[in-house]
SEVEX-716015 format. One record per residue: x negated, y, z negated of N, C-alpha, C in turn. Coordinates in pm, 1 decimal, always signed. Atoms other than C-alpha are relative to their C-alpha. Layout:
% SEVEX-716015
+----------+----------+----------+----------+----------+----------+----------+----------+----------+
|     n.xx |     n.yy |     n.zz |    ca.xx |    ca.yy |    ca.zz |     c.xx |     c.yy |     c.zz |
+----------+----------+----------+----------+----------+----------+----------+----------+----------+
|        X |        Y |        Z |        X |        Y |        Z |        X |        Y |        Z |
...
+----------+----------+----------+----------+----------+----------+----------+----------+----------+
END
This chain:
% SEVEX-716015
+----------+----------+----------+----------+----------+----------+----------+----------+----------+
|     n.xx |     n.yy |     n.zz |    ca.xx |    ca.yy |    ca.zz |     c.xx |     c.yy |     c.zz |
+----------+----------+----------+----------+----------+----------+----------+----------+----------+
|    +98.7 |    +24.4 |   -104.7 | -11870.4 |  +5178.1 | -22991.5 |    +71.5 |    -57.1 |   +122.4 |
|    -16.1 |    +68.4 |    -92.2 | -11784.8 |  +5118.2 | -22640.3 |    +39.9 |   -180.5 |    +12.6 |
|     -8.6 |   +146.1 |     -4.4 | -11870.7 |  +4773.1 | -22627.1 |   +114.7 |    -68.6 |    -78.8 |
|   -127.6 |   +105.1 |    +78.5 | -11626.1 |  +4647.6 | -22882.1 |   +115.7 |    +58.5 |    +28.9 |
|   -145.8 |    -21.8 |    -39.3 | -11320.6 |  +4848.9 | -22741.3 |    +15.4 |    -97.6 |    +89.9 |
|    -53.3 |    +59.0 |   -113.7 | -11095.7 |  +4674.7 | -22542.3 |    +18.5 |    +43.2 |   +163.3 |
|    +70.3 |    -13.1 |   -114.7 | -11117.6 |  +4661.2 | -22162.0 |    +77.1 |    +86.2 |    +63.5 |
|    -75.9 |   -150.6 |    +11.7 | -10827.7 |  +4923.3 | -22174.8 |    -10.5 |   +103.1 |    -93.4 |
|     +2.9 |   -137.8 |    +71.6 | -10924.4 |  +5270.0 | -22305.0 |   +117.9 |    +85.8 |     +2.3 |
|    -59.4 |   -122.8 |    -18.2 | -10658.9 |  +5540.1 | -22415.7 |    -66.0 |   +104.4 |    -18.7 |
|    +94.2 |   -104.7 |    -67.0 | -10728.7 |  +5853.4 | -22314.1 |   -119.7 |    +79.9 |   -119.0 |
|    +95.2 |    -44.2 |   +128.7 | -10883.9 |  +5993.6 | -22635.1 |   -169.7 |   -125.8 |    -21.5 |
|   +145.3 |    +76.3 |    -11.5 | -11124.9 |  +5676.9 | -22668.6 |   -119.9 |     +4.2 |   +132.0 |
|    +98.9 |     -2.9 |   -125.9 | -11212.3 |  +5710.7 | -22308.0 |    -67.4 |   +129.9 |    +44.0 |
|    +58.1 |   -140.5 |    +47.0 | -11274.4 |  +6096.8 | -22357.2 |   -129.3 |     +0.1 |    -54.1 |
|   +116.4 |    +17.3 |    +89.2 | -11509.2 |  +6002.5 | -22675.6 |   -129.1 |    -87.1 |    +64.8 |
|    +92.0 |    +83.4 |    -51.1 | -11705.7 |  +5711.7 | -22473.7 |    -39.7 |    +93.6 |    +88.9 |
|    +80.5 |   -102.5 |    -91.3 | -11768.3 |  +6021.4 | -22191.3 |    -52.5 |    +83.1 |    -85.3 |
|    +53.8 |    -52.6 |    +70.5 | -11873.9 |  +6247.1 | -22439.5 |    -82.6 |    -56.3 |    -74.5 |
|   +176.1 |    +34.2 |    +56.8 | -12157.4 |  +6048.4 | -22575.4 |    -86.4 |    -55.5 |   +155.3 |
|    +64.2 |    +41.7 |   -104.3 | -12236.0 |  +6002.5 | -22212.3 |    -36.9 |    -83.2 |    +74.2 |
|    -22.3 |   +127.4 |    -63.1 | -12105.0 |  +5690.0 | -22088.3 |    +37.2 |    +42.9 |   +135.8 |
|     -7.3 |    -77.3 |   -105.9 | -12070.8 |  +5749.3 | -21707.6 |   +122.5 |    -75.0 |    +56.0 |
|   -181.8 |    +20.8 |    -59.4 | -11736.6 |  +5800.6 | -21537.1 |    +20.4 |     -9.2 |   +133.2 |
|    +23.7 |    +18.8 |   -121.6 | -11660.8 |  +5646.1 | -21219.0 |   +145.1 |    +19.1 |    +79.5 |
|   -116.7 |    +36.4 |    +16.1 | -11370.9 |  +5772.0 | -21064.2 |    +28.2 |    -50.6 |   +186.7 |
|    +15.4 |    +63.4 |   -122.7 | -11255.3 |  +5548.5 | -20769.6 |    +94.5 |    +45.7 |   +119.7 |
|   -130.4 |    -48.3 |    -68.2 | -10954.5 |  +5777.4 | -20622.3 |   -118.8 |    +34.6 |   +153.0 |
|    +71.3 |    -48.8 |   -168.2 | -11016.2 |  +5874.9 | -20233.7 |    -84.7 |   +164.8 |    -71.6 |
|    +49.1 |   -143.9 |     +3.5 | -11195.7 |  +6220.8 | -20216.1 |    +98.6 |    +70.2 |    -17.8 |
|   -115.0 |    -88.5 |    +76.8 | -10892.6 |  +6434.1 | -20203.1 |    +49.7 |    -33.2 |    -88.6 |
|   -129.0 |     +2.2 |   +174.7 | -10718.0 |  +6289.6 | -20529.6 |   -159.5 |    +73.7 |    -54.1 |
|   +144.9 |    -48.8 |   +104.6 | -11119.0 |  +6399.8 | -20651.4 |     +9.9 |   +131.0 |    -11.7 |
|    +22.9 |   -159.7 |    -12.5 | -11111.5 |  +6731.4 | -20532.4 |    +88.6 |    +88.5 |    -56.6 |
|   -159.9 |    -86.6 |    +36.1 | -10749.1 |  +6808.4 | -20647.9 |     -8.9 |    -18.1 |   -151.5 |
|    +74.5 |    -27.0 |   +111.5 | -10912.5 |  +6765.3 | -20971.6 |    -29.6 |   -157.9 |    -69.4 |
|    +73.0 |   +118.0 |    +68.7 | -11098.3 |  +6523.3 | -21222.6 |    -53.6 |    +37.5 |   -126.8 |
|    +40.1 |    -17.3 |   +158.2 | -11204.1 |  +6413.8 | -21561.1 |   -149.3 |    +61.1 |     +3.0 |
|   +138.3 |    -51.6 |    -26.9 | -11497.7 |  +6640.5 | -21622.6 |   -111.4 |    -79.5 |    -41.7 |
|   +148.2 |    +79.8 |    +21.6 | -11788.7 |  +6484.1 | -21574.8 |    -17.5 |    -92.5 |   +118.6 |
|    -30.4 |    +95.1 |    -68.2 | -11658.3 |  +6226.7 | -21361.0 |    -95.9 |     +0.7 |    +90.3 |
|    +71.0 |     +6.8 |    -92.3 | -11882.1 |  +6084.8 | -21043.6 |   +116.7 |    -47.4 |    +74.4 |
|   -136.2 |    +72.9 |    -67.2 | -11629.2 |  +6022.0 | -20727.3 |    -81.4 |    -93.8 |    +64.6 |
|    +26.8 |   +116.5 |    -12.2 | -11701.4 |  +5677.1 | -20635.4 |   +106.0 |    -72.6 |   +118.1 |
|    -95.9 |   +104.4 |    +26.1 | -11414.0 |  +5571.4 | -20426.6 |    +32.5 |    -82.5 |   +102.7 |
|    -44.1 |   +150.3 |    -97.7 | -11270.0 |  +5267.7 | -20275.6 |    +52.3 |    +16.2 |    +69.7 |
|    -84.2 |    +24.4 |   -127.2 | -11092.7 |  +5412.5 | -20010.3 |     -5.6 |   +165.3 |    +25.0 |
|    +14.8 |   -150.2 |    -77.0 | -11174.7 |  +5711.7 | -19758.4 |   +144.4 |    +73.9 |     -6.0 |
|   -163.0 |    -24.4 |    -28.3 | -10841.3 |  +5933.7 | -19732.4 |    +60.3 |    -57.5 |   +118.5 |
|    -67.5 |    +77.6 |   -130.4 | -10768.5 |  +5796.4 | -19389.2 |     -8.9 |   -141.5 |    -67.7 |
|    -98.8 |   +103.8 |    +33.6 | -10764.7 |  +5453.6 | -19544.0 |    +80.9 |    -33.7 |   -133.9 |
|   -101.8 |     -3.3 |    +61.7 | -10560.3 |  +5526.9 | -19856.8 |   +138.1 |    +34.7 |    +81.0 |
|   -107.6 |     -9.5 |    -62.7 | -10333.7 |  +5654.6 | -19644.9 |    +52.7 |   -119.7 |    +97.5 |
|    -24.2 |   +120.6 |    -74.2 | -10307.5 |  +5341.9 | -19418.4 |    +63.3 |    -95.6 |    -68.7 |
|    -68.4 |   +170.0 |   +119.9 | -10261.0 |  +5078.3 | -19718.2 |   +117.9 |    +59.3 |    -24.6 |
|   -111.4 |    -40.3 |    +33.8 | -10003.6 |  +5319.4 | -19859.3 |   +147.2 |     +0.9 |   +124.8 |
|    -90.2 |    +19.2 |    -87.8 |  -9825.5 |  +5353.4 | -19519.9 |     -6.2 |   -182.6 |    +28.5 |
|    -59.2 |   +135.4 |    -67.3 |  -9825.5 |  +4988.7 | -19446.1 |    +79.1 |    -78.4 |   -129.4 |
|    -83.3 |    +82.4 |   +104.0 |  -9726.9 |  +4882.9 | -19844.4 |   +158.1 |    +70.9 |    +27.5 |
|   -118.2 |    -26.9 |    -12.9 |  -9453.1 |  +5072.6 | -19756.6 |   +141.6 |    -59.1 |   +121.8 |
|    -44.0 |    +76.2 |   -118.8 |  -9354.5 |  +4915.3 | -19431.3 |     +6.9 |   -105.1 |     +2.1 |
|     +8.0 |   +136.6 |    -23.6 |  -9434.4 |  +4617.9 | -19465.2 |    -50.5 |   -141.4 |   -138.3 |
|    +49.3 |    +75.5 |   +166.6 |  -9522.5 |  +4513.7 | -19857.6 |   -104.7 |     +2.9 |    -19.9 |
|   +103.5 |    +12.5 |    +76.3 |  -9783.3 |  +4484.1 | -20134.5 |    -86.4 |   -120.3 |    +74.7 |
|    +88.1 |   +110.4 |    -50.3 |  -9929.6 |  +4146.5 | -19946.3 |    -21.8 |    +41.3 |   +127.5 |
|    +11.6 |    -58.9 |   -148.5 |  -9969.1 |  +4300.1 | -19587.4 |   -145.3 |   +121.1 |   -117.3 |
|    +92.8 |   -107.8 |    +29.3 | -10122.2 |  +4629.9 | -19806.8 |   -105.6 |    -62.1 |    -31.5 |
|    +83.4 |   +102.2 |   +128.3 | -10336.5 |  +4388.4 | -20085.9 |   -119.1 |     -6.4 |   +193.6 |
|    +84.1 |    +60.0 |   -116.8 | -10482.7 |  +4219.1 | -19711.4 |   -107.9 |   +106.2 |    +36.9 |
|   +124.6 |   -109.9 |    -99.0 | -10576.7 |  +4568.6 | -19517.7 |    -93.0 |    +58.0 |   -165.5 |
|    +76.7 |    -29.6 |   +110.8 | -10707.7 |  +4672.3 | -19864.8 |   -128.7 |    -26.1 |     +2.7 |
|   +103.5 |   +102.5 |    +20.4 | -10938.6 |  +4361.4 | -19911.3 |    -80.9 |    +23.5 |   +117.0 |
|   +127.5 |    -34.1 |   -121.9 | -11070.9 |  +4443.9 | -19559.1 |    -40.4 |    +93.4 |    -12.4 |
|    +17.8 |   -124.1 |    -30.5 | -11118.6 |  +4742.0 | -19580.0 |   -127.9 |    +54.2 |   -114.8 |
|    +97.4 |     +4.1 |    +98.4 | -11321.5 |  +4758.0 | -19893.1 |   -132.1 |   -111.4 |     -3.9 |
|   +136.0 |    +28.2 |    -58.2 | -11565.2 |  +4462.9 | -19802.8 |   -116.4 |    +46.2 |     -5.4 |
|   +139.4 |    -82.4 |    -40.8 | -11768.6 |  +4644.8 | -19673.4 |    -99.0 |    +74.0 |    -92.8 |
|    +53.3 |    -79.9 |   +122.9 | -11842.6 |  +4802.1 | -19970.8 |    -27.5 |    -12.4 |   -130.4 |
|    +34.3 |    +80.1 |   +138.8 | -11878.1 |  +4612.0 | -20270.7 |   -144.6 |    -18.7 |    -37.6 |
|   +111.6 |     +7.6 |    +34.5 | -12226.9 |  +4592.9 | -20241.0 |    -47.0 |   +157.3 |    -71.1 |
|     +4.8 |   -110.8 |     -0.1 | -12247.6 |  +4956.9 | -20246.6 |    +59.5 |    +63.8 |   -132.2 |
|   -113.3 |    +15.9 |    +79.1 | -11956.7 |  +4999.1 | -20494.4 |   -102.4 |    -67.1 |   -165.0 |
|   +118.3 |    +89.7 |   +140.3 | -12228.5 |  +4778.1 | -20785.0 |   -105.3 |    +76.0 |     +9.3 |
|   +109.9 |    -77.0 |    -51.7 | -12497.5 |  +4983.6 | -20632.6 |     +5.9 |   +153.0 |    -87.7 |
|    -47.6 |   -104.5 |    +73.4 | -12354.8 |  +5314.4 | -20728.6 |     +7.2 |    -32.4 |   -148.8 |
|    -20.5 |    -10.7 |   +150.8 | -12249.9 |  +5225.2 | -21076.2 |   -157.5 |    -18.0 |    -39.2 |
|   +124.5 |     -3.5 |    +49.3 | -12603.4 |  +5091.4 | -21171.1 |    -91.8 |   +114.5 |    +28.1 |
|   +124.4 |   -110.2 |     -5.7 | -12773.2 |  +5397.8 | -21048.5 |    +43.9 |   +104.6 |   -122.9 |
|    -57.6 |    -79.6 |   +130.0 | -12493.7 |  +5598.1 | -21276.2 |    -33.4 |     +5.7 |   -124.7 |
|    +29.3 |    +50.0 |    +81.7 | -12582.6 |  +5371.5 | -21549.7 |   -135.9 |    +25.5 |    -38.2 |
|   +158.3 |    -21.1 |    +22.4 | -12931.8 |  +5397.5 | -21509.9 |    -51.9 |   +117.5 |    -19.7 |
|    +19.9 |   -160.9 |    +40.2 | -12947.5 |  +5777.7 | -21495.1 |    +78.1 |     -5.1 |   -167.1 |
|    -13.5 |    +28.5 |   +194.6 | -12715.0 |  +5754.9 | -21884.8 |    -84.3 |    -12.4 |    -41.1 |
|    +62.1 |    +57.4 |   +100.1 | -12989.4 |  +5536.3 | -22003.0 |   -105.7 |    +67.9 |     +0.5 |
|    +80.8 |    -74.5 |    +13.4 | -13248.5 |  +5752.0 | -21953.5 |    +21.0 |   +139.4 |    -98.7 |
|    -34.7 |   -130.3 |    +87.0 | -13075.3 |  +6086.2 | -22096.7 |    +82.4 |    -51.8 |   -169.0 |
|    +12.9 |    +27.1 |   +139.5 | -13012.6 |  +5856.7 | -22448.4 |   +147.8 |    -84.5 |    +44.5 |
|   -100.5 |    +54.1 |    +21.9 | -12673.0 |  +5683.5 | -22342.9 |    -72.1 |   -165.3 |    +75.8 |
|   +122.1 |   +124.3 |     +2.9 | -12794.9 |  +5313.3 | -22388.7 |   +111.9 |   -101.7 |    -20.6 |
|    -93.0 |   +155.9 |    +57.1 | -12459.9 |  +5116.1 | -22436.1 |     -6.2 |    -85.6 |   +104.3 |
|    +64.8 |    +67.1 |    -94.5 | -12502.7 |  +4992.2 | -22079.7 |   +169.5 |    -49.9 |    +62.6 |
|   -161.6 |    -40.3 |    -18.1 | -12094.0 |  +5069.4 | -22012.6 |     +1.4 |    +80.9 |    +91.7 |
|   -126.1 |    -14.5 |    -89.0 | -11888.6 |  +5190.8 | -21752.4 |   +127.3 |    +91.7 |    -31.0 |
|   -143.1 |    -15.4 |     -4.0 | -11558.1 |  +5382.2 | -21717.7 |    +49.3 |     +9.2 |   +122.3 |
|    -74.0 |    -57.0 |   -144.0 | -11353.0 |  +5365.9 | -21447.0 |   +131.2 |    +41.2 |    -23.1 |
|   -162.7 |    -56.3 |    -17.7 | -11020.4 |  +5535.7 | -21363.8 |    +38.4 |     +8.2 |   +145.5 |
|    -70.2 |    -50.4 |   -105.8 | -10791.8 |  +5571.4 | -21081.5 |    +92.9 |   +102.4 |     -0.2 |
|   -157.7 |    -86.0 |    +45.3 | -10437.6 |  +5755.8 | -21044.7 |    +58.3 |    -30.5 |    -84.6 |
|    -61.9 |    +21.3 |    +95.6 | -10241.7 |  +5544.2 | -21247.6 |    -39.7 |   -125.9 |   -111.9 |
|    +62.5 |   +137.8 |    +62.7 | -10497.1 |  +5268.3 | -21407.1 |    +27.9 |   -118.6 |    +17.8 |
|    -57.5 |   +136.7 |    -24.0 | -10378.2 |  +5028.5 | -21227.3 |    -63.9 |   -151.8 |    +83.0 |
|   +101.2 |    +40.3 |    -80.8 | -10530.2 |  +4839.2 | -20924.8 |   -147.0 |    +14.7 |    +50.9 |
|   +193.7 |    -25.1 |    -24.3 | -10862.7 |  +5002.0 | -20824.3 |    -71.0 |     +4.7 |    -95.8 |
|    +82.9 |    -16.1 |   +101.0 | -10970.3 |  +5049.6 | -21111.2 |    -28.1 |   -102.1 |    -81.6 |
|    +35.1 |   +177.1 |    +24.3 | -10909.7 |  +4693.7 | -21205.8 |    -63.0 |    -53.8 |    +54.3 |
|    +92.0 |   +110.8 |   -100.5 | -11050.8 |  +4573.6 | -20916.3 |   -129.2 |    +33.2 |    -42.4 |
|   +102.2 |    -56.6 |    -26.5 | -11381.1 |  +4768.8 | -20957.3 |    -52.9 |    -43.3 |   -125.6 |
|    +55.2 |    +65.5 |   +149.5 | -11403.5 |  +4689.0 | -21329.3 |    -53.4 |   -131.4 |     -1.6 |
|    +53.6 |   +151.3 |    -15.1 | -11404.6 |  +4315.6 | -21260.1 |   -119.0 |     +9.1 |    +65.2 |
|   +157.8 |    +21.1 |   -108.3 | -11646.6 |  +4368.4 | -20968.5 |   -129.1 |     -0.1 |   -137.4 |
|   +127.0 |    -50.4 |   +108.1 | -11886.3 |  +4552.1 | -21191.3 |    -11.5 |   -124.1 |    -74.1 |
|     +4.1 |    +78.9 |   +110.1 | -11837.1 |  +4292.8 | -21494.2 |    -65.1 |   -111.5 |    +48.2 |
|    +35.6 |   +163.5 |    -42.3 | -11895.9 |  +3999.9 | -21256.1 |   -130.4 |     +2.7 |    +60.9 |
|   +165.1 |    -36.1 |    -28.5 | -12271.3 |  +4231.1 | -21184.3 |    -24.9 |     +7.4 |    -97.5 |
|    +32.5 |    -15.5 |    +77.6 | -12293.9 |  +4219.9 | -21517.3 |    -34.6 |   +152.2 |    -49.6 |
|    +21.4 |   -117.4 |   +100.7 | -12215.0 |  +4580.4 | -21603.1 |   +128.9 |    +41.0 |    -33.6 |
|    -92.4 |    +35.1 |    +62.0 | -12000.7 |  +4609.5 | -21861.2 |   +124.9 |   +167.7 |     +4.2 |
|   -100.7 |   -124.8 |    -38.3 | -11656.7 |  +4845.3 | -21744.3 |   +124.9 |     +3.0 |    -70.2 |
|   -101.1 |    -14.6 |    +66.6 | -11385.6 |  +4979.1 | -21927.5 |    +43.3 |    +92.9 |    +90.0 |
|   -115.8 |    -53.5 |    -67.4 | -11058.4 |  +5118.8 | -21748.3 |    +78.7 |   +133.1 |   -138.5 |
|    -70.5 |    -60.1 |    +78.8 | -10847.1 |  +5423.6 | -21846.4 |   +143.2 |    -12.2 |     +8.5 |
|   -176.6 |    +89.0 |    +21.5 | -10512.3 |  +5248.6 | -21958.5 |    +95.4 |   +186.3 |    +56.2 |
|    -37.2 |    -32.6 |    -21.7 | -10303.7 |  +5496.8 | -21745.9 |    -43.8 |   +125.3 |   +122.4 |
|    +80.2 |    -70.0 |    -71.9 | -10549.8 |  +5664.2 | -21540.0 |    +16.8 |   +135.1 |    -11.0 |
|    +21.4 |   -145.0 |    +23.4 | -10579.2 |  +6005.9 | -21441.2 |   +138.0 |    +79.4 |     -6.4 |
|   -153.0 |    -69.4 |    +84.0 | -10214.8 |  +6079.2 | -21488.2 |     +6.2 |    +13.7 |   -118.1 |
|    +13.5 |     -2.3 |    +80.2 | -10257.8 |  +5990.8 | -21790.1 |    -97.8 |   +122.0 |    -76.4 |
|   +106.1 |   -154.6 |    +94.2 | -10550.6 |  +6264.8 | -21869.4 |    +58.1 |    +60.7 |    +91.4 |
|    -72.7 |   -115.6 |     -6.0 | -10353.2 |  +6490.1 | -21681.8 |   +110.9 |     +1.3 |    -82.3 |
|   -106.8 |     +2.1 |   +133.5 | -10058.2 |  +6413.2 | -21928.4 |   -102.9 |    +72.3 |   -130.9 |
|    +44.6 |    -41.5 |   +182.7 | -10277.0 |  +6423.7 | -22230.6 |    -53.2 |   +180.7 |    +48.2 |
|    +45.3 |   -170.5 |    +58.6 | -10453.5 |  +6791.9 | -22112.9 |    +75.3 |    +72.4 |    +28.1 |
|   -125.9 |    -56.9 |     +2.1 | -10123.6 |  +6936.0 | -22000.9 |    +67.5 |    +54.8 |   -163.6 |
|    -58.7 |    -48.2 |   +133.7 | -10008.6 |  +6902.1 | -22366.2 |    -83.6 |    +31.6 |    -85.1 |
|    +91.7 |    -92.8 |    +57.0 | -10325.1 |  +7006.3 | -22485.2 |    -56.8 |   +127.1 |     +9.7 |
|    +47.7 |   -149.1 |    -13.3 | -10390.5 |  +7301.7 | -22292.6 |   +111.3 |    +67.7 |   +106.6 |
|    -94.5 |    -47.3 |    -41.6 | -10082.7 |  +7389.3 | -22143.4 |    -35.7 |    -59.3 |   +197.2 |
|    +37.3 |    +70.9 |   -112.0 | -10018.2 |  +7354.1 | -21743.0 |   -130.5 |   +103.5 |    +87.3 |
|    +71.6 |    -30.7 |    -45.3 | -10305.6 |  +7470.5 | -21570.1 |    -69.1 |    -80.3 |   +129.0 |
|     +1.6 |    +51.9 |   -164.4 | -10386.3 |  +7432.0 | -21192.4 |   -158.7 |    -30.1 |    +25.4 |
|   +174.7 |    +63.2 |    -54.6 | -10694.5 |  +7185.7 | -21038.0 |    +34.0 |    -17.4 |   +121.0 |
|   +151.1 |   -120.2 |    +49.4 | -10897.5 |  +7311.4 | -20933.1 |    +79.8 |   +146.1 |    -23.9 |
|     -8.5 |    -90.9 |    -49.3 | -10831.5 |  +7634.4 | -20989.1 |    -18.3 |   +121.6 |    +95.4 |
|    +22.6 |    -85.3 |    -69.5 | -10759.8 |  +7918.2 | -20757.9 |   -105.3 |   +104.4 |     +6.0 |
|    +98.3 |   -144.0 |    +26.8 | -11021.3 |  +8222.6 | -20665.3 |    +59.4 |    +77.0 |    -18.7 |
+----------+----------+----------+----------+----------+----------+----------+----------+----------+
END
């Protein structure tokens, strides 16, 4: 059951918790969404492409505490919104029979946003589990499950 995993999912548990219809929030900008995603997923995310690209160009210039800063501003704005979304996610589940009252989030590499967003949530009291390696990670695992195959695919 959800609830009693730990607050890191590997990819198989976090697979099984979407497949009974725990709802998946994934927090990458729009283009990491579009360039593909865990099916099912809702894109949710914490940072428009113009400002992923900003934090990334300035952690690079100028460090993780300069980035961390424009980050924190930059998202603000949106935290209300950000709790907002998940509970509507949640609330649509509980209606179609998924009743654990859980969360998944993922990013690129399970690292920061998806931490951050988990806590948020947790500290609205809805309960979020992370995918320990993010979506690299389920692109690792379906690579060696279904060979390499291109997302989205081409027409």
């Amino acid at each position: 059951e959800i609830q009693a995993a730990p607050g890191r999912l590997d990819v198989h548990s976090f697979l099984d918790a979407a497949d009974r219809g725990v709802p998946v929030l994934d927090v990458r900008s729009p283009s990491e969404y579009a360039q593909g995603h865990v099916p099912g997923a809702a894109s949710v995310p914490l940072f428009s492409d113009d400002e992923r690209a900003r934090v990334g160009t300035l952690y690079h210039a100028a460090g993780r505490s300069a980035a961390m800063e424009l980050g924190m501003r930059l998202v603000r704005p949106k935290l209300g919104w950000l709790v907002e979304r998940a509970a509507e996610l949640l609330a649509v589940a509980r209606t179609s029979g998924e009743s654990s009252g859980a969360v998944l989030v993922h990013c690129w590499r399970g690292g920061l946003r998806s931490g951050a967003v988990a806590w948020l949530l947790r500290q609205h009291g809805i309960e979020a589990r992370t995918l320990g390696g993010g979506y690299k990670a389920f692109r690792a695992w379906a690579t060696a499950y279904w060979g390499s195959v291109e997302m989205p695919p081409k027409h």
